[in-house]
N, C-alpha and C positions, 0 to 999 in steps of 0.2 A: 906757252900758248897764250894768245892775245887773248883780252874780257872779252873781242866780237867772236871768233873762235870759238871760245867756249862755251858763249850764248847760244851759237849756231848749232852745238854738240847736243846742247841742252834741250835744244829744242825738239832735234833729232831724234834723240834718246826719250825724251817722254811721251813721244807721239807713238811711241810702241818697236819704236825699232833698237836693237840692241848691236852689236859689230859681229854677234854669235848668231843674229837670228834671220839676220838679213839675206843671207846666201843661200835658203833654202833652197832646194832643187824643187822643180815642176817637173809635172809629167809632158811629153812629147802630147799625150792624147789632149791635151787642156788648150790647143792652139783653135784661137777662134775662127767660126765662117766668116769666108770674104764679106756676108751680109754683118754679120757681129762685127766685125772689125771697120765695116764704113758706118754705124749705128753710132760707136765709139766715136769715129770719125768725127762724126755729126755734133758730136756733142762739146766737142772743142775741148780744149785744155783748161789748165788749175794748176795751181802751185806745184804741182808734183808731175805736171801730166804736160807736154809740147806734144802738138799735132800741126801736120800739114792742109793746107788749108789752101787754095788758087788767090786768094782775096789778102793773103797774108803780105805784111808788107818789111818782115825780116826772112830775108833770104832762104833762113833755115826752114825754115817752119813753109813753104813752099814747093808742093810736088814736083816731082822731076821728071820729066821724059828722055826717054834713050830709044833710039831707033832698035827692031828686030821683035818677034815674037816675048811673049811674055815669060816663056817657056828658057828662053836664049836666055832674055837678063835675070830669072833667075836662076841659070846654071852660072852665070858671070858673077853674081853676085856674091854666092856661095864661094867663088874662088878668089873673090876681093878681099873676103869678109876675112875667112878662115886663119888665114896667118899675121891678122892684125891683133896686136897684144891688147888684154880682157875683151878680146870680141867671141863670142859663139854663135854658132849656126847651132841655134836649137831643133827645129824641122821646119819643114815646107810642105805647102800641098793645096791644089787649087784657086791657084793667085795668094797665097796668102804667104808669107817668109816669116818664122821667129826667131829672134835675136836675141843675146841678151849680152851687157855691157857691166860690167863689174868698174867699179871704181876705184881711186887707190884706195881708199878707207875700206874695203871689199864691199860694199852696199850693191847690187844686184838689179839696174836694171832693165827690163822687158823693152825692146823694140821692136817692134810689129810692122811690115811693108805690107802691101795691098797694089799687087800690080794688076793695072786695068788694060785690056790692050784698047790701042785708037790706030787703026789702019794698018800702017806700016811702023809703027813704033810702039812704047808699053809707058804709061804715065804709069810712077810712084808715088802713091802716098806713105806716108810715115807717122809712129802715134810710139813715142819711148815715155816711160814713166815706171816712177820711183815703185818698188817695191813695199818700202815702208815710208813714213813720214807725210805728212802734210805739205808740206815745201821740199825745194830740190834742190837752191841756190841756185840755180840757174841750169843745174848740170844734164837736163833732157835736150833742154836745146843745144848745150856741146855737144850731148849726144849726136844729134841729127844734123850738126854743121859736119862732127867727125864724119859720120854714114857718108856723106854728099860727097866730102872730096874723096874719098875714099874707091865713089863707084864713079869719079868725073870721067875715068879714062873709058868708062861704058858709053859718052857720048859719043865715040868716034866708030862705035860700031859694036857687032858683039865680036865679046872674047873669043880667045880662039881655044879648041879643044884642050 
């Protein structure tokens, strides 16, 4: 292991996160209101936390619109998500989707969608952050670049049953 490596580990590890303790299970009931979750929103990101933002000027971290009810892209989504390796579909339920994204170190974490509908299409916002730790090395925003291509093929329409 390189000295940045294990500075990184170090850092990880004293912020209270251990490789045992990270993975804890949540309960399905703990998934926020679409209002708690644009509140969050609001409050933008930190070392551990990427959020989507219109204003944002790296890719990732900017919401997505996909054509069809809100209701469509998150049945699409669910079937995006599902078979993609450390992804889960935690639950869903009034615009709001939980996620969560295990790393290879197994660390745990949380992403949270907010779909808003606008006419004939559903914008996405996105907010993934670390479980443990104070910083993330960057890995929310891989997070939320993964999520995006992932549900790219949702801009051509919704999925089909």
């Amino acid at each position: 292991m390189t000295p940045r490596r294990r500075a990184a580990l170090a850092v990880v590890l004293a912020a209270g996160g251990g490789l045992g303790g990270c993975a804890s299970d949540r309960s399905p009931s703990e998934l926020p209101t679409a209002a708690d979750l644009l509140a969050q929103l609001k409050q933008g990101g930190s070392g551990s936390v990427a959020v989507t933002a219109p204003a944002a000027t790296d890719p990732r971290l900017q919401p997505h619109t996909y054509p069809g009810r809100a209701s469509d892209v998150a049945r699409c989504t669910e079937q995006v998500i599902t078979p993609l390796p450390r992804w889960d579909v935690v639950t869903g339920k009034n615009g709001v989707i939980w996620l969560t994204r295990r790393t290879r170190l197994g660390f745990v974490d949380d992403v949270y969608l907010l779909l808003l509908p606008a006419r004939d299409s559903t914008v996405v916002f996105a907010r993934s952050a670390s479980r443990v730790g104070a910083y993330d090395f960057g890995q929310n925003r891989r997070n939320l670049g993964e999520l995006w291509r992932a549900l790219a093929p949702l801009a051509a329409g919704p999925c089909s049953a």
